[in-house]
ZADREN-50455 format. One line per field, with one value per residue (C-alpha): residue in one letter; residue number from 1; y, x, z. Coordinates in nm, 2 decimals, always signed. Each point is the difference from the previous one (the first is absolute). Layout:
<rs>
aa	[A; ...]
i	[NUM; ...]
v	[Y; ...]
u	[X; ...]
w	[Z; ...]
</rs>
This chain:
<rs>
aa	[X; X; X; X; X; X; X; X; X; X; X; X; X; X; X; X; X; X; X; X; X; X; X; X; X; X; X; X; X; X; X; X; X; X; X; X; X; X; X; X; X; X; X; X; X; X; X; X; X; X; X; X; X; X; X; X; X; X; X; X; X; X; X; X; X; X; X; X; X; X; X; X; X; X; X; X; X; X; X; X; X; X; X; X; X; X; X; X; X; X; X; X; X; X; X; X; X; X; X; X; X; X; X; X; X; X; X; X; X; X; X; X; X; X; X; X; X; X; X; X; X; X; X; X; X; X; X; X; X; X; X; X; X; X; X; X; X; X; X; X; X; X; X; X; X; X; X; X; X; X; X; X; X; X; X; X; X; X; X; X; X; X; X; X; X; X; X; X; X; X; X; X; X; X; X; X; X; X; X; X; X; X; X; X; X; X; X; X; X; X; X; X; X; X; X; X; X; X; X; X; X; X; X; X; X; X; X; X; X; X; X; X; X; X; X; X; X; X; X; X; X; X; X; X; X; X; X; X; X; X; X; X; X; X; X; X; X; X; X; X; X; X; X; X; X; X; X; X; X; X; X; X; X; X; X; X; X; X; X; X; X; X; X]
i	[1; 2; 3; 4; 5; 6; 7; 8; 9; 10; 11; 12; 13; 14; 15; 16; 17; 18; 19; 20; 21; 22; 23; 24; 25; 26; 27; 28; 29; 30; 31; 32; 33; 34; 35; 36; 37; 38; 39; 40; 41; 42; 43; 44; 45; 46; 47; 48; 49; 50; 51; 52; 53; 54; 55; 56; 57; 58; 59; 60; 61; 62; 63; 64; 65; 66; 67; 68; 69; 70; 71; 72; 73; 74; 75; 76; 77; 78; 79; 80; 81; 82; 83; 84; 85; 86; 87; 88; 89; 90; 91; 92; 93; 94; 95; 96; 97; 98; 99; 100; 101; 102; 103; 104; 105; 106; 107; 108; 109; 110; 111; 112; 113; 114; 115; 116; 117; 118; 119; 120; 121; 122; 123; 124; 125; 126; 127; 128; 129; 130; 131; 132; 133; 134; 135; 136; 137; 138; 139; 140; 141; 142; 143; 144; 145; 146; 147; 148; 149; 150; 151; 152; 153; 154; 155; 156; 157; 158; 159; 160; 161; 162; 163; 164; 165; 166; 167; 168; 169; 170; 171; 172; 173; 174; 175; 176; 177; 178; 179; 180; 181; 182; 183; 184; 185; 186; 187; 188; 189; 190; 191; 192; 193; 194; 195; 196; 197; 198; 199; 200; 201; 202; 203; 204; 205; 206; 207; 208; 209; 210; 211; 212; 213; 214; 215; 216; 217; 218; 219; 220; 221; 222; 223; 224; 225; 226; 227; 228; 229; 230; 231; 232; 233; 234; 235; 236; 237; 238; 239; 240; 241; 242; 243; 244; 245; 246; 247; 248; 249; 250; 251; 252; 253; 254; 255; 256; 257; 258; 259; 260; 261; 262; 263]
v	[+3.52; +0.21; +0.11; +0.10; +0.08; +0.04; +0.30; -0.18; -0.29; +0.26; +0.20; -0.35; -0.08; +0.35; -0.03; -0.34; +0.11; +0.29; -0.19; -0.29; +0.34; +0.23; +0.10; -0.31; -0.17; +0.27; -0.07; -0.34; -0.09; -0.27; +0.25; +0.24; -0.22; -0.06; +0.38; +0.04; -0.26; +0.12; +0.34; -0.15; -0.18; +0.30; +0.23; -0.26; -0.02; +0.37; -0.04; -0.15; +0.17; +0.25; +0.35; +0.17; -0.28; +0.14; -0.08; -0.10; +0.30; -0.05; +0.24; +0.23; -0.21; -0.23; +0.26; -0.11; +0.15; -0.05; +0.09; -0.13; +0.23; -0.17; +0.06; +0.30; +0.21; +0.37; +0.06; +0.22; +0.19; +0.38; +0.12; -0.25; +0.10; +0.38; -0.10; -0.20; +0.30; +0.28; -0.28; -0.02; +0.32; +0.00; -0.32; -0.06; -0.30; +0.05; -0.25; -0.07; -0.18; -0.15; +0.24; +0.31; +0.23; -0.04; +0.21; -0.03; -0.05; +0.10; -0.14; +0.31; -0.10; -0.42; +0.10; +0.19; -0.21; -0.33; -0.21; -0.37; -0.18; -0.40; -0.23; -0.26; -0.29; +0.08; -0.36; +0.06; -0.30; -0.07; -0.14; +0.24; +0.20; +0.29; +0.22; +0.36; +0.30; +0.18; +0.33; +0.12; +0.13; -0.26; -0.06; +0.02; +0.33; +0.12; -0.18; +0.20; +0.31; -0.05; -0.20; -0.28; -0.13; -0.28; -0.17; +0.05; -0.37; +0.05; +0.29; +0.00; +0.15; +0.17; +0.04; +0.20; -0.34; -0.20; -0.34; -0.14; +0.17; +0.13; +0.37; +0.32; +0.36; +0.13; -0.28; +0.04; +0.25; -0.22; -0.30; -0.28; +0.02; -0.36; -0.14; +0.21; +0.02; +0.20; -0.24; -0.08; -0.19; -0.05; -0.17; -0.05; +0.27; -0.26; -0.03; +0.40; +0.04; -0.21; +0.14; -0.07; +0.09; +0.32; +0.29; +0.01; +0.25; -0.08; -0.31; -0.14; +0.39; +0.20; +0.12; -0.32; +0.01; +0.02; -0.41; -0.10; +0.26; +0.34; +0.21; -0.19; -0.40; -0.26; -0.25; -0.28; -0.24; -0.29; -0.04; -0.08; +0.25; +0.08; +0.16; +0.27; +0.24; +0.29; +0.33; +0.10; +0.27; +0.01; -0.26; -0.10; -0.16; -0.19; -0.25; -0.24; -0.01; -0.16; +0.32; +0.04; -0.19; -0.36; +0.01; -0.23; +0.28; +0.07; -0.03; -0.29; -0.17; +0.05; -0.11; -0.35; +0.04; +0.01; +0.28; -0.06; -0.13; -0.06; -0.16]
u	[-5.84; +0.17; +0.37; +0.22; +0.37; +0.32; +0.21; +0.34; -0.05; +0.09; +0.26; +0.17; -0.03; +0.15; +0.26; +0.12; +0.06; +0.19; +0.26; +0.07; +0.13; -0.24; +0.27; +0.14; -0.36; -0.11; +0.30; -0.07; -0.34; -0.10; +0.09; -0.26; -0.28; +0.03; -0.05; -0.26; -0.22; +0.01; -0.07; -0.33; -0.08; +0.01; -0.20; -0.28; -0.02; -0.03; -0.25; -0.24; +0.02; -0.32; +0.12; +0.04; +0.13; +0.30; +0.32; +0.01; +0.04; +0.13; -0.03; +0.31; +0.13; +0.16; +0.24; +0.29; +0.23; +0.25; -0.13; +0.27; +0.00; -0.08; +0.20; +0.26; +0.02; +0.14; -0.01; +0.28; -0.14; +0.07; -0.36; -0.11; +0.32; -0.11; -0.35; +0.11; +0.23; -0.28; -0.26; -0.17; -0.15; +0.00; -0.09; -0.31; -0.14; -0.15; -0.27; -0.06; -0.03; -0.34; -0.20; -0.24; +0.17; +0.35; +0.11; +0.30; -0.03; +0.22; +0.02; -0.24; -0.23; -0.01; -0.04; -0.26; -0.20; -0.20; +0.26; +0.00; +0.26; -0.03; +0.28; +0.08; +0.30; +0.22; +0.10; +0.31; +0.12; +0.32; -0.20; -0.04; -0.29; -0.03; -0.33; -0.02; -0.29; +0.03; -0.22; -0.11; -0.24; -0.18; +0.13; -0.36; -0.08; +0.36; -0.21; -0.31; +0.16; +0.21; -0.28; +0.11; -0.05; -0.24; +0.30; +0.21; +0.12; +0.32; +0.12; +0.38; +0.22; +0.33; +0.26; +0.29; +0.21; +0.21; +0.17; +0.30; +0.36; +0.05; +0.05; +0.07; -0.19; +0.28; +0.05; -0.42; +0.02; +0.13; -0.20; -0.06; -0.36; -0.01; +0.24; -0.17; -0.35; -0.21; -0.23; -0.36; -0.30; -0.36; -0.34; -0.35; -0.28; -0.19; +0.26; +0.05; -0.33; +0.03; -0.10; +0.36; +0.19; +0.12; +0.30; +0.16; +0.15; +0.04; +0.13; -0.07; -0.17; +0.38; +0.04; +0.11; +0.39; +0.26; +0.05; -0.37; -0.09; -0.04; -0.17; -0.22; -0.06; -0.26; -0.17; -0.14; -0.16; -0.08; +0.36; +0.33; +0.23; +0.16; -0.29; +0.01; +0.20; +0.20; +0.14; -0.31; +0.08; -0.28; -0.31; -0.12; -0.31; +0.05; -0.16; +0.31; +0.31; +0.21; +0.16; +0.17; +0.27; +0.05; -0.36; -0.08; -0.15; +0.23; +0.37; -0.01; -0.24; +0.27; +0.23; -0.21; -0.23; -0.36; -0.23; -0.32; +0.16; -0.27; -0.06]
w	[+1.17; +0.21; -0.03; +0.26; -0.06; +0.23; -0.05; +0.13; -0.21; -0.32; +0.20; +0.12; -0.42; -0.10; +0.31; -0.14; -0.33; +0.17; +0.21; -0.29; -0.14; -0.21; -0.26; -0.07; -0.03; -0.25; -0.20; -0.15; -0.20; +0.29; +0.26; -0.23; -0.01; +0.40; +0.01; -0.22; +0.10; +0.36; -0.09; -0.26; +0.42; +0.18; -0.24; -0.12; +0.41; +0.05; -0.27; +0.18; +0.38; +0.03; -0.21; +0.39; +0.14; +0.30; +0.10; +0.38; +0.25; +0.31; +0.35; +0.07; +0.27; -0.30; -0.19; -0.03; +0.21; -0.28; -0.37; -0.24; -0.33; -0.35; -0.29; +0.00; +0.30; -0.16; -0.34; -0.13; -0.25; +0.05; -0.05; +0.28; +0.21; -0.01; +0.07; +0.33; +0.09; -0.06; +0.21; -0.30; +0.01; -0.43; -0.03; -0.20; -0.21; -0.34; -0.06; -0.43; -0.28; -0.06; +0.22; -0.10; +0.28; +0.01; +0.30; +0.24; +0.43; +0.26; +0.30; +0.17; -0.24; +0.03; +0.39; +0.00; -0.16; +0.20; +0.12; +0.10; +0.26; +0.02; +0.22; -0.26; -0.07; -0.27; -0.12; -0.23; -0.31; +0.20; +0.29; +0.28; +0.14; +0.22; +0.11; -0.04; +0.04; -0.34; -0.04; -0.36; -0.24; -0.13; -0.43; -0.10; +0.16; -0.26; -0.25; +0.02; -0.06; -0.30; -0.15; -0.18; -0.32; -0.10; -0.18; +0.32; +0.12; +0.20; +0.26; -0.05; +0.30; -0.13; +0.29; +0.10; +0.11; -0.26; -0.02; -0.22; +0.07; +0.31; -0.02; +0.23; +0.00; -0.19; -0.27; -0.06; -0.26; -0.25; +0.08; -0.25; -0.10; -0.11; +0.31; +0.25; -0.08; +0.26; +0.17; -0.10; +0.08; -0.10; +0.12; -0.17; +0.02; +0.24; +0.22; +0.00; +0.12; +0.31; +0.33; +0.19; -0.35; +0.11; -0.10; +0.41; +0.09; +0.41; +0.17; +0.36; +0.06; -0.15; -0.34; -0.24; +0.09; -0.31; +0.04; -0.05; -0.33; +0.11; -0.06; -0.15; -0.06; -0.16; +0.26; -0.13; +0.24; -0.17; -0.23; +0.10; +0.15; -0.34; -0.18; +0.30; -0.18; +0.20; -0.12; -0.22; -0.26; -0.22; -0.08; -0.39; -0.11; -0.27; -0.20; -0.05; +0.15; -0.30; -0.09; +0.35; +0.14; -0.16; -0.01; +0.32; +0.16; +0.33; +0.00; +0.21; -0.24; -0.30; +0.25; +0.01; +0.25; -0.06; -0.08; +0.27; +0.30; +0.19; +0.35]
</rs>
């Protein structure tokens, strides 16, 4: 028997859940069971797509003439502020945890290594969806080179944006740790591996602008727009994710939302 699955029909699921209101569902025990039985849906579905199964591409004449940013558009902290003001000319992203060759990148070194550019639709939980050229290195070609560990499940992305209170440049240096956490996210070794999962760095043929994740941003073709994390300051393997966060895996997901996302 042969199976053949329809990405909107999850995003239309996933974009439901979003405009009954996310928070509010996630806050009652029925609300929780919604959630978690759409996110058991969409993974056992993934499950059974070919392992290099790709999201759709599409030819240049459909970008979007209007790209609308995901999540926040410019993060505060004063590390990231200096970066932006020196054009990120210190940046660089150390890549550790589970891995046999910790090392760090900077952006010279990410673009000089083989790159990949695909036109692809950015389907976001709230309901919209916009198409965009991203240009990267390819996550598994990182991968390689720090080696990972056998025990290695999850590649966790730790971020220069943050959520919670509001705050200015010069309130950040006595932020709230627990109120302000820094923005994470994380996805499976499988899904790390994927051809079109790639660390971009360019968008529509211009270095990624401030709004969509410079210098450097997750795409991940085949989840929702919310797993594409922006503002990348270093990358963990790890073998769970319990210790971080609320232990969901993402700060959406301890937020309520769920973990895969897929489409």
């Amino acid at each position: 028997m042969r199976i053949k699955l329809d990405r909107r029909l999850f995003v239309g699921g996933a974009a439901g859940l979003a405009l009954a209101g996310c928070d509010r569902l996630a806050s009652t025990p029925r609300g929780k069971e919604a959630l978690n039985a759409g996110e058991a849906l969409t993974y056992d579905a993934a499950k059974l797509l070919p392992p290099n199964q790709l999201a759709p591409e599409y030819p240049a004449s459909q970008i979007s003439k209007v790209f609308k940013p995901n999540g926040s558009i410019d993060p505060k902290d004063p590390a990231y502020k200096a970066l932006v003001a020196a054009k990120f000319a210190d940046w660089s992203m150390p890549v550790g945890g589970l891995v046999e060759a910790p090392r760090s990148f900077t952006l010279a070194d990410l673009r000089a290594m083989p790159s990949r550019t695909q036109v692809t639709r950015h389907d976001c939980v709230e309901g919209w969806s916009c198409i965009g050229q991203w240009t990267g290195v390819p996550l598994s070609a990182v991968l390689a080179l720090v080696k990972p560990k056998p025990e290695a499940r999850y590649v966790v992305f730790h971020c220069y944006d943050r959520y919670g209170t509001d705050y200015t440049t010069e309130q950040a240096g006595a932020l709230d740790e627990e109120n302000n956490p820094p923005f994470y996210g994380s996805i499976g070794m499988g899904d790390a591996v994927q051809p079109q999962t790639i660390l971009a760095y360019a968008m529509n043929g211009q270095d990624l602008p401030v709004e969509h994740g410079a210098p450097l941003r997750l795409r991940i073709e085949r989840q929702l727009g919310y797993k594409n994390t922006k503002y990348i300051r270093s990358i963990e393997l790890m073998d769970s994710y319990a210790s971080l966060g609320d232990g969901k895996g993402g700060y959406w997901e301890d937020q309520g939302y769920e973990w895969y996302a897929g489409i």
